[in-house]
ROKOLLUM-85228 format. One record per residue: residue number from 1; residue in one letter; x, y, z of N, C-alpha, C, O in turn. Coordinates in nm, 2 decimals. Layout:
N
@k = NUM; r = A; nx = X; ny = Y; nz = Z; cax = X; cay = Y; caz = Z; cx = X; cy = Y; cz = Z; ox = X; oy = Y; oz = Z;
...
This chain:
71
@k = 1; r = X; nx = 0.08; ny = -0.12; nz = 0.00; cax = 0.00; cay = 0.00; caz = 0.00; cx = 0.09; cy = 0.12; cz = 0.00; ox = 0.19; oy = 0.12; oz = 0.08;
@k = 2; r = X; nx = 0.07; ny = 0.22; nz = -0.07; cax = 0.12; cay = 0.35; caz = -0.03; cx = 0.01; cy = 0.43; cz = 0.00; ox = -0.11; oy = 0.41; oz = -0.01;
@k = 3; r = X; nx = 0.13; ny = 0.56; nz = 0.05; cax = 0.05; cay = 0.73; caz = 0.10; cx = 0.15; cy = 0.81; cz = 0.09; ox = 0.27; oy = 0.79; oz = 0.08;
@k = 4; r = X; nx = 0.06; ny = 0.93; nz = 0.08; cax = 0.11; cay = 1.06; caz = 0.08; cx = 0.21; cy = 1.10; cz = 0.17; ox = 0.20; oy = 1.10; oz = 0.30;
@k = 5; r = X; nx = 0.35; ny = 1.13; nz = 0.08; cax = 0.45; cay = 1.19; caz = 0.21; cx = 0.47; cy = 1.31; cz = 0.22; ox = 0.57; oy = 1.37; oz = 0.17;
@k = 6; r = X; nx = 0.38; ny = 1.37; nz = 0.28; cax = 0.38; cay = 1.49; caz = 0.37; cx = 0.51; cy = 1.58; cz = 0.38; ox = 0.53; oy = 1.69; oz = 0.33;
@k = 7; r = X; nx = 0.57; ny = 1.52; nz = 0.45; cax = 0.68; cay = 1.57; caz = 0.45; cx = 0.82; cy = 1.60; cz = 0.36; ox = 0.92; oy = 1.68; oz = 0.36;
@k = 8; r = X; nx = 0.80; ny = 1.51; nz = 0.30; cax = 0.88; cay = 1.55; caz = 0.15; cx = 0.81; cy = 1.63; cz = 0.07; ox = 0.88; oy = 1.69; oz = -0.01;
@k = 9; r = X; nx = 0.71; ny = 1.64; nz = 0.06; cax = 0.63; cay = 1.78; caz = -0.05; cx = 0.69; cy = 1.88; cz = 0.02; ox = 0.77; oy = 1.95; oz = -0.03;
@k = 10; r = X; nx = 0.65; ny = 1.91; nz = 0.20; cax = 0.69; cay = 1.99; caz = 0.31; cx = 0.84; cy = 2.00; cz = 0.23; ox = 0.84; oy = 2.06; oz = 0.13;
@k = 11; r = X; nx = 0.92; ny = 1.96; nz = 0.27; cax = 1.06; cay = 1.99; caz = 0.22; cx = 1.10; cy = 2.04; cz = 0.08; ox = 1.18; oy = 2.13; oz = 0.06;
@k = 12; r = X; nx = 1.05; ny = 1.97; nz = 0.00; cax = 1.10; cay = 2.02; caz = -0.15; cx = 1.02; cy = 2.17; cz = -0.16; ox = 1.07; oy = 2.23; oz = -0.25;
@k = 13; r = X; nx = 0.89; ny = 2.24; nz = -0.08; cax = 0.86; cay = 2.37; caz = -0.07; cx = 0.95; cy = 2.41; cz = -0.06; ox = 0.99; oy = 2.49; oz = -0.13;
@k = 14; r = X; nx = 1.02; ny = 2.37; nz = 0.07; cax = 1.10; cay = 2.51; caz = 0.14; cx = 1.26; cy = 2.51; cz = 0.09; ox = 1.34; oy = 2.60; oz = 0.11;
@k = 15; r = X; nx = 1.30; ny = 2.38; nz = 0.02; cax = 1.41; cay = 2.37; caz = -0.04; cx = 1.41; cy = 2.49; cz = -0.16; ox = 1.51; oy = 2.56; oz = -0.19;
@k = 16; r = X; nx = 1.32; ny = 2.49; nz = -0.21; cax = 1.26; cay = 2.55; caz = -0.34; cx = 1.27; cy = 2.72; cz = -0.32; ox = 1.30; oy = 2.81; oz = -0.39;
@k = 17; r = X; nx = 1.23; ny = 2.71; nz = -0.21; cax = 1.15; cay = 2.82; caz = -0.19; cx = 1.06; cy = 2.93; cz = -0.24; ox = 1.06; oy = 3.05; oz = -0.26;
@k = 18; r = X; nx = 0.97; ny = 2.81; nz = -0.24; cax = 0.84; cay = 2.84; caz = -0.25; cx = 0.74; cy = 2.89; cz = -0.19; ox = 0.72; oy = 2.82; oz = -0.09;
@k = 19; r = X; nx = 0.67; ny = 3.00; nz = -0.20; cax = 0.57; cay = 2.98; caz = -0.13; cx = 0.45; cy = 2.89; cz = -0.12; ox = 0.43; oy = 2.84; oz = -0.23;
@k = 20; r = X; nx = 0.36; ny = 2.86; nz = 0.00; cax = 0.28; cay = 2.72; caz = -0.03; cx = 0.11; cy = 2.80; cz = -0.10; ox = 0.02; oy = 2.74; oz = -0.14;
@k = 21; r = X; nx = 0.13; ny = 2.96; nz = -0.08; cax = 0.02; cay = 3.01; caz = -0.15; cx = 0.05; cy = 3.00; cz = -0.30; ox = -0.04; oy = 2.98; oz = -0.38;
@k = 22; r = X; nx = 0.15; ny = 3.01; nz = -0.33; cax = 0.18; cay = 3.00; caz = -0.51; cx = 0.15; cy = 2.85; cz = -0.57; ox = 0.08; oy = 2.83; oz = -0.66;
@k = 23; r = X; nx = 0.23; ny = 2.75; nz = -0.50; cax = 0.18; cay = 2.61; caz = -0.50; cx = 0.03; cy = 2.60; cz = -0.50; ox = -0.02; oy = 2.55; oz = -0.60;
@k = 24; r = X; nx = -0.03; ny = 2.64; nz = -0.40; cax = -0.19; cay = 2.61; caz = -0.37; cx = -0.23; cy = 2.71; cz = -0.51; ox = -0.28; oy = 2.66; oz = -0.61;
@k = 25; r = X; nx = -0.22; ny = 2.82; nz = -0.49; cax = -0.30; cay = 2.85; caz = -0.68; cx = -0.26; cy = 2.75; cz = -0.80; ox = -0.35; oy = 2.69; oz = -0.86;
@k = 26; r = X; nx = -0.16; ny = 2.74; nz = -0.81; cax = -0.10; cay = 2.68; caz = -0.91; cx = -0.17; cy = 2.54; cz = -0.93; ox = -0.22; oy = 2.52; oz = -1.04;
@k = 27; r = X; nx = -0.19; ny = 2.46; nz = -0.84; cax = -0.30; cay = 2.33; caz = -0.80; cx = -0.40; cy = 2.37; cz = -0.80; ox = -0.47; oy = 2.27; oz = -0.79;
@k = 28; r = X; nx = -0.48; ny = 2.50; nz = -0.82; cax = -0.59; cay = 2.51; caz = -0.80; cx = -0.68; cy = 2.45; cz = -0.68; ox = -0.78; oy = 2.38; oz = -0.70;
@k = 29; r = X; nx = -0.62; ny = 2.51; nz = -0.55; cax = -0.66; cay = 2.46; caz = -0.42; cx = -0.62; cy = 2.63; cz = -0.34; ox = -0.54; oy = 2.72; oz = -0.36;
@k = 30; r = X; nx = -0.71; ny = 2.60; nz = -0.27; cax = -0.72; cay = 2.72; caz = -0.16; cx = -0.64; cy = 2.70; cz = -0.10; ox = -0.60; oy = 2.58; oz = -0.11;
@k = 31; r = X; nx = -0.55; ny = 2.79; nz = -0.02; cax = -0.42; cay = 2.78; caz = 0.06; cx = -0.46; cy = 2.70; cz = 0.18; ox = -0.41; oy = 2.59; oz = 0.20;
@k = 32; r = X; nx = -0.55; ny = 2.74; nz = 0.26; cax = -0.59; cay = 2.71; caz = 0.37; cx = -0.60; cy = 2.54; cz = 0.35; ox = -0.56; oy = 2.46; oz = 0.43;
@k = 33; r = X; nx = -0.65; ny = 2.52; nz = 0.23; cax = -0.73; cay = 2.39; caz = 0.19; cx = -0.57; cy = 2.30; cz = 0.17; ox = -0.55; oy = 2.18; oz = 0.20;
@k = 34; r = X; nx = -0.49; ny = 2.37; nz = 0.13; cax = -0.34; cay = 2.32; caz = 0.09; cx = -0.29; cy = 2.26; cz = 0.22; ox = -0.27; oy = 2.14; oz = 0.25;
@k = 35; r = X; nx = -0.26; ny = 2.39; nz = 0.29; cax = -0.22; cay = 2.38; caz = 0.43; cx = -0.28; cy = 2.28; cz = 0.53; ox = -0.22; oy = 2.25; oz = 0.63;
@k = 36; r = X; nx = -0.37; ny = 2.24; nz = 0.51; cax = -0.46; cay = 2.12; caz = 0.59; cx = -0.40; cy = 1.98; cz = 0.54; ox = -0.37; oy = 1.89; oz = 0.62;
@k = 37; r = X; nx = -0.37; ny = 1.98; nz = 0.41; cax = -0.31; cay = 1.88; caz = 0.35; cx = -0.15; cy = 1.87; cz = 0.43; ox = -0.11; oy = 1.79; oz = 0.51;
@k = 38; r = X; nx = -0.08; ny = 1.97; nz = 0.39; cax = 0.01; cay = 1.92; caz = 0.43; cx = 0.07; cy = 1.94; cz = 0.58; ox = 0.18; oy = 1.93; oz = 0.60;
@k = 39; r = X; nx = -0.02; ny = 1.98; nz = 0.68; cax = -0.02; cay = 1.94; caz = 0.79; cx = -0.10; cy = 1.79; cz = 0.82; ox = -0.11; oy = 1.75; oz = 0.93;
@k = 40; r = X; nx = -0.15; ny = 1.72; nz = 0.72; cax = -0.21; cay = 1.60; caz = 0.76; cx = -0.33; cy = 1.62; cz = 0.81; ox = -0.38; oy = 1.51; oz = 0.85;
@k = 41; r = X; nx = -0.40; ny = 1.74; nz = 0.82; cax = -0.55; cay = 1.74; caz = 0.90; cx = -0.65; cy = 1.71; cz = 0.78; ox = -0.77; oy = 1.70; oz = 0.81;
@k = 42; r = X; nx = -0.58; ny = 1.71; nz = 0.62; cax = -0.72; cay = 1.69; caz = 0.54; cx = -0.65; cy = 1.51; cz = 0.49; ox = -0.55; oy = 1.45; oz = 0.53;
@k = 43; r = X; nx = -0.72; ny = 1.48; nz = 0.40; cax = -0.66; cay = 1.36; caz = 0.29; cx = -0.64; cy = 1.43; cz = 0.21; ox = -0.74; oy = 1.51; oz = 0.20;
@k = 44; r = X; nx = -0.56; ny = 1.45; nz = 0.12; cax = -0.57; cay = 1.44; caz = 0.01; cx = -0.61; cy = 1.37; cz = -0.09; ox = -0.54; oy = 1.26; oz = -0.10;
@k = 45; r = X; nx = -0.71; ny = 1.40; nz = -0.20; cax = -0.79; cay = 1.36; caz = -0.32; cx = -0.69; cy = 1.34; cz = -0.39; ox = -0.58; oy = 1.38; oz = -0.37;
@k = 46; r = X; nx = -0.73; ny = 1.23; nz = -0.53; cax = -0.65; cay = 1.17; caz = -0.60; cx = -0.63; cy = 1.30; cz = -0.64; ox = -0.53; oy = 1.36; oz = -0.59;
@k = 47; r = X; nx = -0.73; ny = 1.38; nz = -0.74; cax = -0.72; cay = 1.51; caz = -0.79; cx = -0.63; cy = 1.60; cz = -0.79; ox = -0.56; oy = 1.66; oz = -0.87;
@k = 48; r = X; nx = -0.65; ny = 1.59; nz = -0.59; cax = -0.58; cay = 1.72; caz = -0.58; cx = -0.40; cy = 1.71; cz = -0.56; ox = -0.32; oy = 1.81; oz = -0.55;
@k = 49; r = X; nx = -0.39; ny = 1.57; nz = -0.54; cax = -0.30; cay = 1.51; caz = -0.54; cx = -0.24; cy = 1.51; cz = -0.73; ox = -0.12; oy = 1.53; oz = -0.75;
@k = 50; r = X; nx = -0.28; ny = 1.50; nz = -0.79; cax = -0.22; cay = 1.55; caz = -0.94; cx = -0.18; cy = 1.63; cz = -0.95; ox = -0.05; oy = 1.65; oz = -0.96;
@k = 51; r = X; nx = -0.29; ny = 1.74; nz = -0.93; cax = -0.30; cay = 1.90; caz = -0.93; cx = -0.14; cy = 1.96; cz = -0.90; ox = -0.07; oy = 2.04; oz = -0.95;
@k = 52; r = X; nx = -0.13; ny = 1.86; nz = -0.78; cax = 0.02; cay = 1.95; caz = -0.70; cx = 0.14; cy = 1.86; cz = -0.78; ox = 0.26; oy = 1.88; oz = -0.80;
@k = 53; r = X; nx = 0.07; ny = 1.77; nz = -0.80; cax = 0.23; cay = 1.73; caz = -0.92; cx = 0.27; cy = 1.74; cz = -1.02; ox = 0.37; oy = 1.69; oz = -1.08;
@k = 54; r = X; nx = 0.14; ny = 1.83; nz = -1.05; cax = 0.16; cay = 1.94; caz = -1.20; cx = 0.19; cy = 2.04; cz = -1.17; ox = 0.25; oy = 2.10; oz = -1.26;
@k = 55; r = X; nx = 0.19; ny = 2.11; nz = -1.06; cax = 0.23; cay = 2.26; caz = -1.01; cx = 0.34; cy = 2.21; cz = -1.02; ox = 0.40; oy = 2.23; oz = -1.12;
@k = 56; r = X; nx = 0.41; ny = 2.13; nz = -0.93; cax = 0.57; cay = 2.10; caz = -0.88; cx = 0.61; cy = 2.05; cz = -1.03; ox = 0.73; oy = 2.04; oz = -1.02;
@k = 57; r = X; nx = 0.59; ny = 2.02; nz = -1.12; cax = 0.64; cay = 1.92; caz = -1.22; cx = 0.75; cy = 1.84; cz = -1.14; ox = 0.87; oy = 1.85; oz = -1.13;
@k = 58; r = X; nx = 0.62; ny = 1.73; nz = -1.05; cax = 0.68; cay = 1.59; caz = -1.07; cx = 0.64; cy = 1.46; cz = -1.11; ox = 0.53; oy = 1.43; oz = -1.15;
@k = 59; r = X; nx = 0.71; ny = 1.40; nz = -1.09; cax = 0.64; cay = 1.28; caz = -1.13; cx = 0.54; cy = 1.22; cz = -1.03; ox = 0.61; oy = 1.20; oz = -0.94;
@k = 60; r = X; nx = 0.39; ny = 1.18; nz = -1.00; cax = 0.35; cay = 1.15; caz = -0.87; cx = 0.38; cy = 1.06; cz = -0.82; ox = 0.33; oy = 1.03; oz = -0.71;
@k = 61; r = X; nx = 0.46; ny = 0.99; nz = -0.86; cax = 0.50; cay = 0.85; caz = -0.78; cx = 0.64; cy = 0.91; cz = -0.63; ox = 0.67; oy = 0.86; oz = -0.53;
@k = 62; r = X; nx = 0.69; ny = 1.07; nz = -0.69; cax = 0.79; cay = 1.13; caz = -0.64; cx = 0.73; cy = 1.12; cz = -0.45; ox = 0.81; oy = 1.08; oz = -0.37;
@k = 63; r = X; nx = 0.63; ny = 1.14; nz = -0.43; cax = 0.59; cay = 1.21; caz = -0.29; cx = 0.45; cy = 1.08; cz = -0.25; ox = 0.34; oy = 1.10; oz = -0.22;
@k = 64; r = X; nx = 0.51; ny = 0.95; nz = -0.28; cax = 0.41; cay = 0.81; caz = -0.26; cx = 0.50; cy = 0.72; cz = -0.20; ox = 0.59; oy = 0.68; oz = -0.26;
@k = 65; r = X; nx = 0.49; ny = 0.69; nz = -0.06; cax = 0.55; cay = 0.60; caz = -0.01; cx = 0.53; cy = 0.49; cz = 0.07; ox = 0.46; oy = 0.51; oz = 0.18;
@k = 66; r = X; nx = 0.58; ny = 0.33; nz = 0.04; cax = 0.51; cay = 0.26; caz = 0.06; cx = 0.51; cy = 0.23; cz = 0.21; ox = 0.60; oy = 0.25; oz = 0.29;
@k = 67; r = X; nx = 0.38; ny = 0.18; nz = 0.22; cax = 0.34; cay = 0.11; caz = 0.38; cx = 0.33; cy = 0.02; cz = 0.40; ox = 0.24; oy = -0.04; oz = 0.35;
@k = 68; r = X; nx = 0.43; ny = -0.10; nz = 0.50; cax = 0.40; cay = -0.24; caz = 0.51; cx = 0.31; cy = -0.27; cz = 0.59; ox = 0.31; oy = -0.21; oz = 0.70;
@k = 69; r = X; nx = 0.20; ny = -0.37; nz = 0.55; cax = 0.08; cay = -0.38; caz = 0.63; cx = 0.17; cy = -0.48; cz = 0.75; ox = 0.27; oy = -0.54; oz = 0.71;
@k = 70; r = X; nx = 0.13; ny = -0.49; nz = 0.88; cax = 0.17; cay = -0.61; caz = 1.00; cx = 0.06; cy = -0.72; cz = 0.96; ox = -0.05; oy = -0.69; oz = 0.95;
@k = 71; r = X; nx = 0.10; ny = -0.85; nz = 0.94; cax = 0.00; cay = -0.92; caz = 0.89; cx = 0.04; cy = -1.01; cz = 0.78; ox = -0.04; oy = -1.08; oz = 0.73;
C-alpha cells in the first residue's frame, strides 16, 4: 500500500522556496485547503494530489511512499 509523504512535499517547498500560496494556486486549491493537507488534517484527493504534481512538475510516484501492512 502506499500514501502521501507529507513531509517530503513539506521539504521540496522550502528547499525551493516556494511559497505554499503560489503552490496552492498553481493546483488550483485554496491555501488554507493546501495547508490542511500538508499538515495532515485533510486527505488528500487523488485530484488534488495530481494538481500539485503538476504545479511542482513531478512525477507523482515522487511524494508516494510505501506502507507495510503487519499481517
Amino acid at each position: 500500500m502506499y500514501q502521501f509523504d507529507y513531509e517530503a512535499l513539506k521539504a521540496k517547498i522550502d528547499s525551493a522556496g516556494m511559497k505554499q500560496k503560489a503552490v496552492a494556486d498553481k493546483a488550483g486549491l485554496k491555501e488554507n485547503h493546501f495547508c490542511q493537507i500538508l499538515n495532515g488534517r485533510r486527505k488528500c484527493e487523488a485530484g488534488e494530489y495530481i494538481g500539485l504534481c503538476k504545479a511542482l512538475e513531478v512525477n507523482p510516484w515522487v511524494y508516494m511512499k510505501e506502507v507495510r501492512e503487519n499481517g
